[in-house]
N, CA, C and O atoms as a Tripos MOL2 file, in Angstrom:
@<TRIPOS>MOLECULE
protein
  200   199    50     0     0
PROTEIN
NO_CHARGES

@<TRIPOS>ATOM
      1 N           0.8600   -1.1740    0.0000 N.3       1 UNK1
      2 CA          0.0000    0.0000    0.0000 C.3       1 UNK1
      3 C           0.9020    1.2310    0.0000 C.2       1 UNK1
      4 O           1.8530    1.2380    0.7820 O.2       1 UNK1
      5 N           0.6970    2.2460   -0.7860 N.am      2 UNK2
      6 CA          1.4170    3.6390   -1.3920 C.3       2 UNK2
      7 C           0.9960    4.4990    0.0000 C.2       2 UNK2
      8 O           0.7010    3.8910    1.0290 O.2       2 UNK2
      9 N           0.9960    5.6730   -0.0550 N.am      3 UNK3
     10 CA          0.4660    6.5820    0.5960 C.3       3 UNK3
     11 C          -0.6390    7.4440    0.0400 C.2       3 UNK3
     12 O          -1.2220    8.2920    0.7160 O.2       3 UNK3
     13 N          -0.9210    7.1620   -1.3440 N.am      4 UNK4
     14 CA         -2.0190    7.8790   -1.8280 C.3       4 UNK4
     15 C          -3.0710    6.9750   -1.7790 C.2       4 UNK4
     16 O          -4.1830    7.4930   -1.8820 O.2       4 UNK4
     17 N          -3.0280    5.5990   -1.6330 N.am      5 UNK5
     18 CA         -3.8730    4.2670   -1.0630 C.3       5 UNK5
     19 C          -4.0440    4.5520    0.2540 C.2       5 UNK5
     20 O          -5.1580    4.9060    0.6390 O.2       5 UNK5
     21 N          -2.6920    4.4150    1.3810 N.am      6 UNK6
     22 CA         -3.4360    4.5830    2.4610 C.3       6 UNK6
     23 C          -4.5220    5.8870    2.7640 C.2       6 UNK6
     24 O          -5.4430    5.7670    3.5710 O.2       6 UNK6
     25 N          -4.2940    7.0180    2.0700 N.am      7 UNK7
     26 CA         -5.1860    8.3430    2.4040 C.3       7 UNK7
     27 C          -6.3650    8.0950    2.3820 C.2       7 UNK7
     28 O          -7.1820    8.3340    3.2720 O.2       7 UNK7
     29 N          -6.6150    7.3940    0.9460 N.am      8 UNK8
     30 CA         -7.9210    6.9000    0.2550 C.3       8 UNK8
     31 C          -8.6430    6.2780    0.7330 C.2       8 UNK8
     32 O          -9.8710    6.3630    0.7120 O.2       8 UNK8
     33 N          -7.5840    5.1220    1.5410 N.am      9 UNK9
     34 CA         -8.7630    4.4220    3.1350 C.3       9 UNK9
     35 C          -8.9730    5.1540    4.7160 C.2       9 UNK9
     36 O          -9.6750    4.8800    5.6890 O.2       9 UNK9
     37 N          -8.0730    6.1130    4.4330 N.am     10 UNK10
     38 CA         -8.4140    7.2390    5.6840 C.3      10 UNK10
     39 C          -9.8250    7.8790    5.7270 C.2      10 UNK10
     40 O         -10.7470    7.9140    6.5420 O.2      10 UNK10
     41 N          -9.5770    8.3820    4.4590 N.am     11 UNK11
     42 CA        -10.7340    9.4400    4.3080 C.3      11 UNK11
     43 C         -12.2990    8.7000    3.9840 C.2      11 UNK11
     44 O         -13.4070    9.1120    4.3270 O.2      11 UNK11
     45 N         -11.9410    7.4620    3.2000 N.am     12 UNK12
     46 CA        -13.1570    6.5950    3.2200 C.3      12 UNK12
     47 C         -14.0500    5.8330    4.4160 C.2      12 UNK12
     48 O         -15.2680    5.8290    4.5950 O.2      12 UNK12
     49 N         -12.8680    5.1300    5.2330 N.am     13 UNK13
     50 CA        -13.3380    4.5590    6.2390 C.3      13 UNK13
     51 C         -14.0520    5.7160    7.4200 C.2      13 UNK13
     52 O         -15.1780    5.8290    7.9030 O.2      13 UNK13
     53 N         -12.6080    6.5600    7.5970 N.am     14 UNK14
     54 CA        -13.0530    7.7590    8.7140 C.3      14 UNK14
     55 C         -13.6290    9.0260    8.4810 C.2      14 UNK14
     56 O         -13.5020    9.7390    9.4770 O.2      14 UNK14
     57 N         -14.0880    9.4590    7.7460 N.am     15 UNK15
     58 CA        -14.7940   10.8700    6.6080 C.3      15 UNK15
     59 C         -14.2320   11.9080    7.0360 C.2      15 UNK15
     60 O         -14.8790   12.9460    7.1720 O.2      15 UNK15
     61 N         -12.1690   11.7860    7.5020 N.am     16 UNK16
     62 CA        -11.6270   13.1440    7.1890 C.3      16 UNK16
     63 C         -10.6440   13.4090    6.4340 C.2      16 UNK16
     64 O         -10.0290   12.7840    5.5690 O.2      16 UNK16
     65 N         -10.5790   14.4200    6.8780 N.am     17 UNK17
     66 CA         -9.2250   15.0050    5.5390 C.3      17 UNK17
     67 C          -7.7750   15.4670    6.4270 C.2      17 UNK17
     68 O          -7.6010   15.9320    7.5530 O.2      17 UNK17
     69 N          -6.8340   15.0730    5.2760 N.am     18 UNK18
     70 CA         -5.0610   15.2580    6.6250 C.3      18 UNK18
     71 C          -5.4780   16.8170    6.9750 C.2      18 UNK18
     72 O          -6.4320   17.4840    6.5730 O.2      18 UNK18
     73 N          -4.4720   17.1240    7.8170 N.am     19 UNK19
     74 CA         -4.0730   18.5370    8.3850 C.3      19 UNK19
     75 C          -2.6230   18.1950    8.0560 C.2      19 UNK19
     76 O          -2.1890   17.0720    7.7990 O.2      19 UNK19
     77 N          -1.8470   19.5030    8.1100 N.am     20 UNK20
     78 CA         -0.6310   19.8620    7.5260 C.3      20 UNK20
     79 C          -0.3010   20.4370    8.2500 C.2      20 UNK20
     80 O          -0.0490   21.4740    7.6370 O.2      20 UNK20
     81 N           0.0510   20.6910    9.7220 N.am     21 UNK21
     82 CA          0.2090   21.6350   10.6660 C.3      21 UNK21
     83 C           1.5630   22.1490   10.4700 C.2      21 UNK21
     84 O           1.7260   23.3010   10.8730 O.2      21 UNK21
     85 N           2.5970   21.5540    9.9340 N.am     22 UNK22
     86 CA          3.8970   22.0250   10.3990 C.3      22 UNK22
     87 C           4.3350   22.4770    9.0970 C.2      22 UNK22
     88 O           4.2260   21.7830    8.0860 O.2      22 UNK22
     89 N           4.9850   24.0010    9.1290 N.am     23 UNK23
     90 CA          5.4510   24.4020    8.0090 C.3      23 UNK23
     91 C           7.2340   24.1510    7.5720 C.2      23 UNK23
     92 O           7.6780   24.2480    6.4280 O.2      23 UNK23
     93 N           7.7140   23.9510    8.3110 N.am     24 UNK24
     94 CA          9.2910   22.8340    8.0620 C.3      24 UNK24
     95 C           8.8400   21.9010    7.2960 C.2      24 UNK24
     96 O           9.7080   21.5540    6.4940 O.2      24 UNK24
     97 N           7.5160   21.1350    7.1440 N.am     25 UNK25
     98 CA          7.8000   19.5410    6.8610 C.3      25 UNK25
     99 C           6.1160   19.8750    6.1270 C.2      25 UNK25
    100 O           5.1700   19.2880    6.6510 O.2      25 UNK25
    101 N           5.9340   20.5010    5.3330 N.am     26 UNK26
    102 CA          4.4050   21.1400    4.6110 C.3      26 UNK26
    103 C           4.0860   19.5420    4.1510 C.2      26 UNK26
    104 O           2.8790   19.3010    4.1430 O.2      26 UNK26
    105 N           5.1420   18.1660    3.6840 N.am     27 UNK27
    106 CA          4.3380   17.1840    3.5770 C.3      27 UNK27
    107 C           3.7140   16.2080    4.5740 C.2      27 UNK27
    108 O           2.8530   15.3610    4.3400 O.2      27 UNK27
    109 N           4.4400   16.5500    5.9680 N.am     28 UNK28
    110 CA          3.7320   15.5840    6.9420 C.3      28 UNK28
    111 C           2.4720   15.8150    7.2820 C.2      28 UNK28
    112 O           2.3220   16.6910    8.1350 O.2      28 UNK28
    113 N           1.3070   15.1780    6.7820 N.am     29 UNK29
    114 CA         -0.0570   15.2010    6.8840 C.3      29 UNK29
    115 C          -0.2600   14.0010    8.2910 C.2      29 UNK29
    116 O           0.1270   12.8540    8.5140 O.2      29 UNK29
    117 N          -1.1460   15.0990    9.0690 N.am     30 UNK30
    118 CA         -2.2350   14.1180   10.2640 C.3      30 UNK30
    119 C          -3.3400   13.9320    9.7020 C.2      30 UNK30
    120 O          -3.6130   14.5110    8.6510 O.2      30 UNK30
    121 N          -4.0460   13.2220   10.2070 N.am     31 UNK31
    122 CA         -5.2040   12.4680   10.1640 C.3      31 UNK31
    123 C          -5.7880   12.9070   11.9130 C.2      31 UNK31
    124 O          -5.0280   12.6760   12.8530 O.2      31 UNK31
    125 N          -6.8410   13.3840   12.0990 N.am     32 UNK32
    126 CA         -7.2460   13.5600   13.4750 C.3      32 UNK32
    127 C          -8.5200   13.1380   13.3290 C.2      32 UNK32
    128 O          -9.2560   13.3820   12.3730 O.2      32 UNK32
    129 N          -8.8200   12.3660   14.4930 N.am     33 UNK33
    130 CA        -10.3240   12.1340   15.3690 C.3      33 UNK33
    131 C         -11.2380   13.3730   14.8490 C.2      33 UNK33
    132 O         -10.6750   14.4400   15.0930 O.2      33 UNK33
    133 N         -12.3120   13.5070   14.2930 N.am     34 UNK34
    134 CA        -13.1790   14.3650   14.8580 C.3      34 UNK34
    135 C         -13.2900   14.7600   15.9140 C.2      34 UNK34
    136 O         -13.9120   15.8220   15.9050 O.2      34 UNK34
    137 N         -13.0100   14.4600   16.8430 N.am     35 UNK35
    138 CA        -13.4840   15.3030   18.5600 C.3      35 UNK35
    139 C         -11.9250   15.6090   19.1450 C.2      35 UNK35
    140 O         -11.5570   15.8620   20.2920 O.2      35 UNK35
    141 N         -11.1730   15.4850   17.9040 N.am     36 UNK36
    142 CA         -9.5590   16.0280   18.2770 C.3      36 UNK36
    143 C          -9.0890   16.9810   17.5800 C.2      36 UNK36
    144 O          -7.9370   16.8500   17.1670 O.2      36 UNK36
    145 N         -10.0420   18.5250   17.1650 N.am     37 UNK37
    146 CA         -9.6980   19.0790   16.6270 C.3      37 UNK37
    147 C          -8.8970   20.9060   16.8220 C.2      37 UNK37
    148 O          -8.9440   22.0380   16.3420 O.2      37 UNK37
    149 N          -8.2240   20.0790   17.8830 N.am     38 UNK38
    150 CA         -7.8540   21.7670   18.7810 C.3      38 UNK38
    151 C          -6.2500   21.9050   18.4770 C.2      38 UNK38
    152 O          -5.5860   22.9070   18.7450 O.2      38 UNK38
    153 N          -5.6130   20.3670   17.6910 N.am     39 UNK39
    154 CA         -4.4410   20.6050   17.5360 C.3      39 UNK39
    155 C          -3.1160   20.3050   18.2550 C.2      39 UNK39
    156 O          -3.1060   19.4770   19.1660 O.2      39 UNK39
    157 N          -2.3190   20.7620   17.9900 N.am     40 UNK40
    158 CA         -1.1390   20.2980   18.8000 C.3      40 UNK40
    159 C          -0.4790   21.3390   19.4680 C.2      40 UNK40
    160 O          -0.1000   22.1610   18.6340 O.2      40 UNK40
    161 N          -0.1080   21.7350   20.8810 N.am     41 UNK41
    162 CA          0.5190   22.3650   21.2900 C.3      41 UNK41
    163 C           2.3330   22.8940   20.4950 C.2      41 UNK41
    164 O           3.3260   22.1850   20.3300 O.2      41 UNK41
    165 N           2.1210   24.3750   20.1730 N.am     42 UNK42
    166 CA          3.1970   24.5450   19.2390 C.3      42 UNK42
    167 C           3.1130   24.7320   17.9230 C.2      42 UNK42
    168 O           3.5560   25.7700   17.4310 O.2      42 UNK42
    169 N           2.4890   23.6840   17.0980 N.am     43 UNK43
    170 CA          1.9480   23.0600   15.8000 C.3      43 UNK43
    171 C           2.0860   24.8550   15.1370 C.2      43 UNK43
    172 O           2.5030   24.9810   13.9850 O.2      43 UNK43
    173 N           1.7800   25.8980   15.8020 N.am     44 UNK44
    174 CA          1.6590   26.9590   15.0070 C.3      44 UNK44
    175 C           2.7980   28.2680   15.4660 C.2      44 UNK44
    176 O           2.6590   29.4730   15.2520 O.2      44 UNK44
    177 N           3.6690   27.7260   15.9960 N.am     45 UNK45
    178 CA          4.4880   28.7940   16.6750 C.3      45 UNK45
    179 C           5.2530   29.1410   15.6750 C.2      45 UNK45
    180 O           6.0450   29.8560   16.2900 O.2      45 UNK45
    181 N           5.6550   29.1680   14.4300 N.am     46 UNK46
    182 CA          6.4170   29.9080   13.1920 C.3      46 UNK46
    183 C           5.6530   29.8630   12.3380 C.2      46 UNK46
    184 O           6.0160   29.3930   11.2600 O.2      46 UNK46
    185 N           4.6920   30.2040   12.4620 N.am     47 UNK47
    186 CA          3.6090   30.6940   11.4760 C.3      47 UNK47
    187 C           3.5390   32.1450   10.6550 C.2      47 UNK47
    188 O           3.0500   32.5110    9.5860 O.2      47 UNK47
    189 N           4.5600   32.9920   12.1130 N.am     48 UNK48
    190 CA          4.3980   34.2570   11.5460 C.3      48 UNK48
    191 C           5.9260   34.6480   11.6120 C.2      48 UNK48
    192 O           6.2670   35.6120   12.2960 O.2      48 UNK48
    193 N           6.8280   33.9180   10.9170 N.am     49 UNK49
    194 CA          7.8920   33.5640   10.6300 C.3      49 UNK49
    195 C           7.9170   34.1450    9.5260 C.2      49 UNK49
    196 O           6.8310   34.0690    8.9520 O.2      49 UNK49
    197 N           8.9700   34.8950    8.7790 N.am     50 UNK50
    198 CA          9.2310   34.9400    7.2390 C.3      50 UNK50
    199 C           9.3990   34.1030    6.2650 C.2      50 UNK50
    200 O           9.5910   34.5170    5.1220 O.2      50 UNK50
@<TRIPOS>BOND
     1     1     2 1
     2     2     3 1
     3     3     4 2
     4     3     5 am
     5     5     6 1
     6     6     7 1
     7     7     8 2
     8     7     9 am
     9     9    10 1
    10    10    11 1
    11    11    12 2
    12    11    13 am
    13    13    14 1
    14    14    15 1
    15    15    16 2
    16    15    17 am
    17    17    18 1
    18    18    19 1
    19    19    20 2
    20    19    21 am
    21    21    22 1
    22    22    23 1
    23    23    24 2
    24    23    25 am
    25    25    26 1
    26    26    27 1
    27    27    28 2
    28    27    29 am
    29    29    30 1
    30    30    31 1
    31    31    32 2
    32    31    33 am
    33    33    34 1
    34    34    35 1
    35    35    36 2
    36    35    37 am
    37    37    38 1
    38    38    39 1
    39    39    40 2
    40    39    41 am
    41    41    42 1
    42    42    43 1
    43    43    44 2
    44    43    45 am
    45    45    46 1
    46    46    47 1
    47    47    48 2
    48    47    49 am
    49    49    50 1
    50    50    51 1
    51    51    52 2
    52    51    53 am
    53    53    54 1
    54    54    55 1
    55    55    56 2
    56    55    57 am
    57    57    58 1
    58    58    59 1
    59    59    60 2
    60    59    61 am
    61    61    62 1
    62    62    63 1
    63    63    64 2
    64    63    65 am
    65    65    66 1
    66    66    67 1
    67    67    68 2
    68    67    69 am
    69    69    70 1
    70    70    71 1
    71    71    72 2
    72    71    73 am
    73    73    74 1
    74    74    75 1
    75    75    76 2
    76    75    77 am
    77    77    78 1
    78    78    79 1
    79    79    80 2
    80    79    81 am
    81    81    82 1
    82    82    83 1
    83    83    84 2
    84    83    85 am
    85    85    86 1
    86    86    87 1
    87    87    88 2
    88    87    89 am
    89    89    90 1
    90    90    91 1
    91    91    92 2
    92    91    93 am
    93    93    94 1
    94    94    95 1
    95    95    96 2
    96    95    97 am
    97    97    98 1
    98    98    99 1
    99    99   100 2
   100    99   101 am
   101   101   102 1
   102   102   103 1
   103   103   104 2
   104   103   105 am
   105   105   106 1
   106   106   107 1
   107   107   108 2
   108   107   109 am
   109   109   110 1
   110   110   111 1
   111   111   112 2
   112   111   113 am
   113   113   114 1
   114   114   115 1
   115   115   116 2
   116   115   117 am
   117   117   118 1
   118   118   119 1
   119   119   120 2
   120   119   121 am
   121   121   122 1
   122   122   123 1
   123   123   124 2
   124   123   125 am
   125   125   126 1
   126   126   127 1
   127   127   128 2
   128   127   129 am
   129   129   130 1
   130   130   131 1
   131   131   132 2
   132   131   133 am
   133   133   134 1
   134   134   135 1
   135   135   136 2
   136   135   137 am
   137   137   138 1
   138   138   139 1
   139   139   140 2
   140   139   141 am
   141   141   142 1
   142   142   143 1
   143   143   144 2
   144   143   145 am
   145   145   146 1
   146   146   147 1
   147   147   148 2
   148   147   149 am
   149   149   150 1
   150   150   151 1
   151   151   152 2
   152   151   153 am
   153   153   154 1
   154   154   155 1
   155   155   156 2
   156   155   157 am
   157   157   158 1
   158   158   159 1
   159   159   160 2
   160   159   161 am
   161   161   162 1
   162   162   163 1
   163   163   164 2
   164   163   165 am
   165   165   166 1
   166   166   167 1
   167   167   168 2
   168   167   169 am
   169   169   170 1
   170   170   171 1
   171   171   172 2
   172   171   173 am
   173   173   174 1
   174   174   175 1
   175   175   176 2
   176   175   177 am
   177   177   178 1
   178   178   179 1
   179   179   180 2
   180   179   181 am
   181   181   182 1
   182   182   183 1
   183   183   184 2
   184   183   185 am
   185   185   186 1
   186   186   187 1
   187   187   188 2
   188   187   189 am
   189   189   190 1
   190   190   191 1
   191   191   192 2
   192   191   193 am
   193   193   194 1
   194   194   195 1
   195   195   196 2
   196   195   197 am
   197   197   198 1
   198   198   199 1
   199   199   200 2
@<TRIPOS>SUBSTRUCTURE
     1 UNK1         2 RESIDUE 1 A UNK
     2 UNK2         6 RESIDUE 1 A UNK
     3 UNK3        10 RESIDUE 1 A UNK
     4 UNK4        14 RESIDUE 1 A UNK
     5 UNK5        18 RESIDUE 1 A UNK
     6 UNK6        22 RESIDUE 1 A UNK
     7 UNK7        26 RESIDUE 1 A UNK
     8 UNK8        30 RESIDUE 1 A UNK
     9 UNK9        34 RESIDUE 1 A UNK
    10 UNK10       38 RESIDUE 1 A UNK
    11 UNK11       42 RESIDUE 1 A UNK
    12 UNK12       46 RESIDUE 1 A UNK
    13 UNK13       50 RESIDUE 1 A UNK
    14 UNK14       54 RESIDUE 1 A UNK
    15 UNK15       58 RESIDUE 1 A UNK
    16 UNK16       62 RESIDUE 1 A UNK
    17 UNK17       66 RESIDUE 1 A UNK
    18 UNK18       70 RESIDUE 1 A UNK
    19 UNK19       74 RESIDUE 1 A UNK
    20 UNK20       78 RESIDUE 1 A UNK
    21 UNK21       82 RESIDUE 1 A UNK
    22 UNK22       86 RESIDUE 1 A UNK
    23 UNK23       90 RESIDUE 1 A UNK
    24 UNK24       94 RESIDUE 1 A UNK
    25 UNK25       98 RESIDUE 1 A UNK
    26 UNK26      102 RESIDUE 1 A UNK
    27 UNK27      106 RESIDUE 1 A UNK
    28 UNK28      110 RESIDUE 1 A UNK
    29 UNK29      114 RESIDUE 1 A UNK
    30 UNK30      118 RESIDUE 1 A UNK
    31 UNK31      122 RESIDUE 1 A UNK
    32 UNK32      126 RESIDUE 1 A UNK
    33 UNK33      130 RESIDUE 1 A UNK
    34 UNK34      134 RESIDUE 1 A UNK
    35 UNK35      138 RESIDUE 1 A UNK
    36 UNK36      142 RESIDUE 1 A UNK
    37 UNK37      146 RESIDUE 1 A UNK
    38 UNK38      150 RESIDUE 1 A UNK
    39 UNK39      154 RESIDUE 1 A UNK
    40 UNK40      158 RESIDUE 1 A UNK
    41 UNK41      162 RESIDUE 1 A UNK
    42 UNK42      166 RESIDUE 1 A UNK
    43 UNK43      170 RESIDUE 1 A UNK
    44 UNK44      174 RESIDUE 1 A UNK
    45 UNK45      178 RESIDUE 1 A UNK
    46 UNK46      182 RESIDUE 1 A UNK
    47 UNK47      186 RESIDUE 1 A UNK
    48 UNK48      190 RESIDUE 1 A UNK
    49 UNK49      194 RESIDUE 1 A UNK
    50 UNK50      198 RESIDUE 1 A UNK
């Protein structure tokens, strides 16, 4: 299984879509719970970075 397979059973089985929180690494996609949507402590601290 690829990673564009596993997404495909992410989003099918669980009805969400990745988050991309970290801008160093714009391809590491999460997958979160519905009732886990407040994020990660940090996740946005160079956001307003140049």
């Amino acid at each position: 299984m690829n990673r564009t397979e596993l997404e495909k059973y992410i989003r099918n089985s669980y009805g969400t879509e990745p988050d991309y929180p970290w801008i160093k690494y714009p391809n590491y996609g999460v997958f979160r719970h519905s009732s886990n949507k407040n994020g990660l402590p940090g996740a946005d601290e160079n956001k307003n970075e140049p």
